[in-house]
C-alpha positions, 0 to 999 in steps of 0.5 A: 425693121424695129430697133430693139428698144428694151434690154431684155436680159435686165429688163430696162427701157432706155429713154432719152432722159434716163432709163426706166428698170422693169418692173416700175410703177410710174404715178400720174401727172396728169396736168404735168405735176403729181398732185402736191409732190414736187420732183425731189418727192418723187425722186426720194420715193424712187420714181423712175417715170411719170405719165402725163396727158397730152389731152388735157395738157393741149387744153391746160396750159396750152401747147404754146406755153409748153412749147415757150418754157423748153417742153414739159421736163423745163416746164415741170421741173421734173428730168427724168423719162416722161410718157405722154398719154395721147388721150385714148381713155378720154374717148371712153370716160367723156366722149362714151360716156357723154356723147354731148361733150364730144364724137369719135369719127373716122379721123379722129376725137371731136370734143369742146373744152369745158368752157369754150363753144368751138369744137377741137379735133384730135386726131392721131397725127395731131397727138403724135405732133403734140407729145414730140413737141411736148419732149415726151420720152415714151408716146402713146398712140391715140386709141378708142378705148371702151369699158368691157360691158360695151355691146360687141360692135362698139367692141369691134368698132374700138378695135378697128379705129386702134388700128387705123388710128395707130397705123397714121400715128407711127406714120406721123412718127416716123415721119417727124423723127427722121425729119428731125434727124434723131439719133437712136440714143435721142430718139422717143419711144412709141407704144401702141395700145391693144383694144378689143373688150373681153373678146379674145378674138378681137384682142388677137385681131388687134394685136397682131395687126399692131405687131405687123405695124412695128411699135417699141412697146405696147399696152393693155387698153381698155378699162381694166376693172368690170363693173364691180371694180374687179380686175379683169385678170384672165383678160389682161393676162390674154392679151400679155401673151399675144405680144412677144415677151421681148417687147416691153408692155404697160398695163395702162390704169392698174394701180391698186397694189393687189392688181400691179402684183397680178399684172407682174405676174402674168407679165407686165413691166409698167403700170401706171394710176392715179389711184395710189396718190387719191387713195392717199388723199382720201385717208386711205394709206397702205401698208404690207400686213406685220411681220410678213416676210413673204413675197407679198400678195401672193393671195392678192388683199392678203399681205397688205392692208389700208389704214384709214386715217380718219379713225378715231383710234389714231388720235394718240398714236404715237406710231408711223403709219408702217413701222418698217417703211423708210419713206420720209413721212414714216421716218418722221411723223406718226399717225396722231399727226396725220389725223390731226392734218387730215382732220384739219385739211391741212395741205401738208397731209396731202404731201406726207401721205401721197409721199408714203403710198407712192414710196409703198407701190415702189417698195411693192414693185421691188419686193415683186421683182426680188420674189420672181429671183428667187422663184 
């Protein structure tokens, strides 16, 4: 029987290094680091979680030098909960879209690493072994995750191969707890990922075989965007209500604040992207629209706007980038400064603007939260 991982009257997953208060947004760090934010950053935005990939840690640094500096919370300096992607959506962006760096098979994702002529296998058991020993509090099962344009028996394929892949990896699991003797307060959660393109049929297929298998959460899998980097929100809203509303679900690669706005109200709890901190270092910075006290984007692009640092018009301003922002670079330096560090490539940009759009995505996740109160 699956024990009840999430609070559901507060909406609160509890973790072995800390809990995560629904809604939240968790920024990736991908290689065990936030891209030039260091963990008291991430803290003064209010960063509850942050993702991690056990693909390409395995690779960079290494399991054995993870494993000889205590695990990923002693080796990133960061001590609060951390999930660990398997690397499902690496089967999509290198294996589907190169079949030379790599194939998926029955047992698992066959690949070489840049640089070196032997292949790895990854299987799911093998991911699982990965991500305990790694000290993750939240794992993700290994999945195939496909773009939703694909051809329908890749669609099939996909969903087959989560299942089975699934299947072995809460065996692994379950297996590698007990042997480790975890207590419930002590022991990693476990989320499986529901496949199956825009097909509905194929999503309740998959989700209700994931359902029977028992997991303490679940995800929305595959590349949420279509070809015109819309979301796909009748999908992404299909698939919430196939899983109870009791379990706790993330919407795995949504970080563009009008979709984590959308994923909140069809249900989602976690979201997770790199986007907000590469919006950041490309000059694009967020901001909600002057003056408005409305729950925001309610009309999706409509109560929030980017500033681009770059432009020429910010040469003399001597504004914040968001005047009503409380994070430390609007408390602090204005936007003539941000275009001279940008204009300079100075490293400092990178962390005074990945700082203000982190903190923006949690005061969005907040003011989501508030508006559903109150609705």
């Amino acid at each position: 029987m699956r024990e009840n991982s999430v609070d559901t009257r507060s909406r609160y997953l509890e973790l072995p290094n800390g809990k995560i208060v629904f809604p939240a947004f968790m920024p990736d760090a991908t290689f065990g680091a936030v891209r030039s934010l260091d963990p008291m950053d991430l803290q003064g935005c209010g960063i509850q979680a942050v993702v991690m990939n056990a693909f390409h840690l395995m690779q960079h640094p290494g399991s054995s030098v993870i494993r000889a500096l205590g695990g990923l919370h002693k080796f990133s300096g960061w001590n609060f909960p951390i999930v660990t992607d398997s690397g499902g959506f690496q089967a999509y962006s290198l294996v589907r879209q190169n079949p030379k760096l790599g194939s998926l098979t029955e047992k698992g994702m066959v690949f070489r690493p840049a640089g070196h002529n032997e292949k790895i296998l990854l299987t799911p058991e093998k991911s699982i072994q990965l991500q305990l020993r790694y000290g993750s509090d939240l794992l993700i099962c290994l999945d195939d995750c496909t773009h939703v344009e694909e051809p329908l028996q890749s669609q099939q394929d996909s969903v087959r191969r989560t299942i089975k892949w699934a299947e072995r990896c809460k065996a692994e699991f379950t297996k590698t707890t007990e042997q480790k003797h975890h207590t419930r307060e002590h022991k990693p959660k476990l989320f499986a990922v529901v496949q199956g393109g825009d097909n509905h049929e194929l999503r309740e297929e998959c989700a209700q075989s994931l359902l029977d298998v028992g997991f303490d959460g679940y995800a929305y899998g595959g590349y949420p965007l279509d070809s015109q980097g819309n979301l796909l929100t009748e999908t992404i809203r299909f698939t919430r209500e196939l899983i109870p509303s009791e379990f706790p679900m993330i919407a795995l690669g949504v970080g563009a604040p009008e979709n984590v706005g959308e994923c909140f109200r069809v249900g989602y709890d976690l979201f997770d992207s790199s986007m907000p901190t590469r919006d950041a270092r490309q000059g694009r910075l967020y901001v909600f629209s002057q003056g408005s006290s409305e729950p925001p984007l309610r009309d999706r692009k409509a109560e929030y706007s980017r500033v681009y640092v770059q432009d020429e018009k910010h040469i003399k301003s001597r504004e914040p980038v968001s005047p009503n922002c409380d994070c430390l670079t609007c408390s602090n330096y204005s936007l003539s400064f941000l275009h001279h560090l940008y204009k300079r490539k100075d490293p400092l940009y990178l962390r005074l603007a990945s700082i203000h759009n982190l903190r923006f995505i949690v005061l969005l996740v907040e003011r989501l939260k508030e508006s559903s109160h109150e609705a």
